[in-house]
Backbone as a chain_set.jsonl record, in Angstrom:
{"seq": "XXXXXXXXXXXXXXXXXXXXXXXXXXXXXXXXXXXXXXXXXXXXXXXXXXXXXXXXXXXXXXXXXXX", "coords": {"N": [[72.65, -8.962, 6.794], [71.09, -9.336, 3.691], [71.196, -10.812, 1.768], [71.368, -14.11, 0.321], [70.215, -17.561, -0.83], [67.538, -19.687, 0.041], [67.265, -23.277, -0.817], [65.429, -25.779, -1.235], [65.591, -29.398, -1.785], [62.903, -32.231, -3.515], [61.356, -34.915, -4.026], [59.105, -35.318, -6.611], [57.461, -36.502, -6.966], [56.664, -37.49, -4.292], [57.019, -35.321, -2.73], [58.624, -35.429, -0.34], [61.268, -34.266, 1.561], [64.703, -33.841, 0.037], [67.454, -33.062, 0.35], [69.114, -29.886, 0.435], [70.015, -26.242, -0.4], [71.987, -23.579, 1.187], [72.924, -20.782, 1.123], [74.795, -17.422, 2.559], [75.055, -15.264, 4.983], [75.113, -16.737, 8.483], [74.452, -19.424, 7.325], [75.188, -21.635, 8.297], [73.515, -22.026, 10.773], [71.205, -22.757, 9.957], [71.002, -24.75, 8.396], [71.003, -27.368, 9.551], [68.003, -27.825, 10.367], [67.888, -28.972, 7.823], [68.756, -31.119, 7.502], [67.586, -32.156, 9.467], [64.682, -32.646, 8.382], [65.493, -34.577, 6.435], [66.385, -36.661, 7.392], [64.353, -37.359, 8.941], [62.244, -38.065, 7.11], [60.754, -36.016, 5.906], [57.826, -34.143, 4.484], [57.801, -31.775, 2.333], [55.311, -30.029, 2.539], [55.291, -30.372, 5.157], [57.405, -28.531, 6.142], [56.594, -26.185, 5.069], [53.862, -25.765, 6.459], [55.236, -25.711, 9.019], [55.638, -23.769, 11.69], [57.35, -21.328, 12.181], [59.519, -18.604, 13.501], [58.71, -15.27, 13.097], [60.239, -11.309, 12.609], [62.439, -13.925, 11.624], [65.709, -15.38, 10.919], [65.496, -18.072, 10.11], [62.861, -18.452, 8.975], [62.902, -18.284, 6.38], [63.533, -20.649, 5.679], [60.879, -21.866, 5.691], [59.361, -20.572, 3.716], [60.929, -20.833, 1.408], [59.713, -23.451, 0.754], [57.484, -23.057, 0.602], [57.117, -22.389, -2.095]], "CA": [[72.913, -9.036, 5.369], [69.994, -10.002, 3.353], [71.925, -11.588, 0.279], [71.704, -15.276, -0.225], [69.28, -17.808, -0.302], [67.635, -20.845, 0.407], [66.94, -24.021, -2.057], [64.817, -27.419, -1.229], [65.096, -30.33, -3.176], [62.401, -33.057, -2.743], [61.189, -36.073, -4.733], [58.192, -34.556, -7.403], [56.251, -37.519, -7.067], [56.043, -37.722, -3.155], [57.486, -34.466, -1.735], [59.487, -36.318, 0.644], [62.755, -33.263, 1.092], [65.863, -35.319, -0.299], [68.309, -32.522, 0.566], [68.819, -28.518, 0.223], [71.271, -25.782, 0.022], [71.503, -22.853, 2.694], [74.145, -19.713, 0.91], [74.5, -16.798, 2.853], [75.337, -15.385, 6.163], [75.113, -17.535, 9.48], [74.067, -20.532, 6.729], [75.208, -23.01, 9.327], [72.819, -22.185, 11.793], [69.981, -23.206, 9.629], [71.418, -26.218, 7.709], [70.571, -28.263, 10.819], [67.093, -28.101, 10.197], [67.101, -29.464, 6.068], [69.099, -32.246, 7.498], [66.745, -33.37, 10.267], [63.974, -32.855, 7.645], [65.77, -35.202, 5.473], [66.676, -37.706, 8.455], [63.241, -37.877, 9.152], [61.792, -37.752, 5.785], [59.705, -34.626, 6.026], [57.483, -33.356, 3.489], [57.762, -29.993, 1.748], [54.716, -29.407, 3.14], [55.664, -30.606, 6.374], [58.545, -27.724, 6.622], [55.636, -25.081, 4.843], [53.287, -25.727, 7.721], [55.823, -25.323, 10.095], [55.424, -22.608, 12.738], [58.816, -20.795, 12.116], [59.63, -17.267, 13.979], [58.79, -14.051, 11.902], [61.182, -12.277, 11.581], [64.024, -14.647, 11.697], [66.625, -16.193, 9.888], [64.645, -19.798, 10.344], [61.891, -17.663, 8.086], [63.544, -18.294, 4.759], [63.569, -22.407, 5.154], [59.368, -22.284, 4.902], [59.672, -19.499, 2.849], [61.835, -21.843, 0.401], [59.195, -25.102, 0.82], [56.586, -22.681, -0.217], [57.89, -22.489, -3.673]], "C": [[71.802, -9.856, 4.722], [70.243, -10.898, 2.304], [72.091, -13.222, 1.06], [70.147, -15.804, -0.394], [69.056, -19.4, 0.031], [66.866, -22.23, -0.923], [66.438, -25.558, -1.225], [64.887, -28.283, -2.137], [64.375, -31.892, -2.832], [62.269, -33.898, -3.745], [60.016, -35.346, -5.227], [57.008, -35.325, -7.076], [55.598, -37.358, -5.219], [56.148, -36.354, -2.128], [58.156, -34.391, -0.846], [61.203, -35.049, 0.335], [63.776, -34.378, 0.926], [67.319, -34.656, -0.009], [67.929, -30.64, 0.236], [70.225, -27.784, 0.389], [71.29, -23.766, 0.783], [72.749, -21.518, 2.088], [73.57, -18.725, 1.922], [75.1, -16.733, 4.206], [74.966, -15.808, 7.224], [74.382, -18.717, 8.58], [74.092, -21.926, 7.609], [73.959, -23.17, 10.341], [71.088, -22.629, 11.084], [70.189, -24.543, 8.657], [70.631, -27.279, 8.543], [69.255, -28.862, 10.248], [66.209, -28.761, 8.485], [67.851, -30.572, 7.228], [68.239, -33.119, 8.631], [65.427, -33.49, 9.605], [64.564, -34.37, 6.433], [65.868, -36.552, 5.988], [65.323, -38.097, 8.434], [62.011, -38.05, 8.123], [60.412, -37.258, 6.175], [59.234, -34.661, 4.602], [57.731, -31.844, 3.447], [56.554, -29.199, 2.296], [54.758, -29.479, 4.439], [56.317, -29.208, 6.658], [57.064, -26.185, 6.124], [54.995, -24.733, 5.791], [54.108, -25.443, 9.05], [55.81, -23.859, 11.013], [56.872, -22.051, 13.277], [59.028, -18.956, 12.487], [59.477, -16.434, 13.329], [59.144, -12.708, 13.163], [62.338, -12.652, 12.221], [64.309, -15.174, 10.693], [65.757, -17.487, 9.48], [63.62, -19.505, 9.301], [62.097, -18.462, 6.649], [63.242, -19.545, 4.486], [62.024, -22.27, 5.17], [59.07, -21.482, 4.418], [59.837, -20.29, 1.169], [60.878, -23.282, -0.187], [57.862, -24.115, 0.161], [56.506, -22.632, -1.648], [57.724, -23.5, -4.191]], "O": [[71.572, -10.986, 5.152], [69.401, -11.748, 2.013], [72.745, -13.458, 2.076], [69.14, -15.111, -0.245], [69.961, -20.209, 0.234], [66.029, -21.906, -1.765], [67.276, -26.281, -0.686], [64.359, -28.118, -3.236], [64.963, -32.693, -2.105], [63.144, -33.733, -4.595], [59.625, -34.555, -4.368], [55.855, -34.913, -6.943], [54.417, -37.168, -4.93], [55.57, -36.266, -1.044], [58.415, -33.279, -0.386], [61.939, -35.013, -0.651], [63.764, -35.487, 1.461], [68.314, -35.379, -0.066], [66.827, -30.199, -0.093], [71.224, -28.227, 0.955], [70.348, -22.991, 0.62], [73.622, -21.381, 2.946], [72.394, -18.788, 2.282], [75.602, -17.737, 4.711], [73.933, -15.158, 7.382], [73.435, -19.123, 9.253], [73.336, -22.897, 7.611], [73.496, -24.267, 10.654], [70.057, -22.748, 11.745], [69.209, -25.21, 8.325], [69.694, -27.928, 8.079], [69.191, -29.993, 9.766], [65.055, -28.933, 8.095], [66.968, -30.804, 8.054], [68.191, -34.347, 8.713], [64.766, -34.415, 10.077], [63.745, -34.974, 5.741], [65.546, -37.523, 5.303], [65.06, -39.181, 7.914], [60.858, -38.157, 8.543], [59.392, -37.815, 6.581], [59.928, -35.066, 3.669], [57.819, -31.008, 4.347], [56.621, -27.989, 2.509], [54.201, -28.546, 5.017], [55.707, -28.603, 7.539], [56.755, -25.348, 6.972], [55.189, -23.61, 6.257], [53.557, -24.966, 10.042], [56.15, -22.861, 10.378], [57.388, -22.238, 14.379], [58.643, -18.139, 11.651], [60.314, -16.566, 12.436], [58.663, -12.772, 14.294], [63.038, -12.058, 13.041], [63.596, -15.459, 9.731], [65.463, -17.652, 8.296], [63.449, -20.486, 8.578], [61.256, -19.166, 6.091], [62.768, -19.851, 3.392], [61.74, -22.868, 4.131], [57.866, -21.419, 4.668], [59.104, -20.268, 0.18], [61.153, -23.971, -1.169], [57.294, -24.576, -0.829], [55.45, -22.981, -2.175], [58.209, -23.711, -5.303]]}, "num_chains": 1, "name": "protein.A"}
């Protein structure tokens, strides 16, 4: 199911992700990864650069940081 999507929200000034929200089907299985971005205070470009499976679900979260 291709319907939902994904949303980052970081600090403007530093980029630092501060949270995010994940709609859509199997949403849980990618939540994980805003919250250990957030634990570990990731940048937006941190998660952009990331080397994320194409295609997979996981796709969408540096997909989302591109933006």
């Amino acid at each position: 199911d291709p319907r939902g999507f994904v949303k980052l929200v970081s600090d403007p000034a530093t980029g630092v992700i501060l949270g995010g929200s994940i709609v859509g089907a199997r949403a849980a299985e990618l939540i994980s990864v805003i919250a250990i971005a957030v634990n570990a205070h990731l940048l937006v470009d941190d998660i952009a650069e990331s080397l994320l499976v194409h295609p997979a679900l996981a796709e969408a979260i540096s997909k989302a940081a591109e933006y």
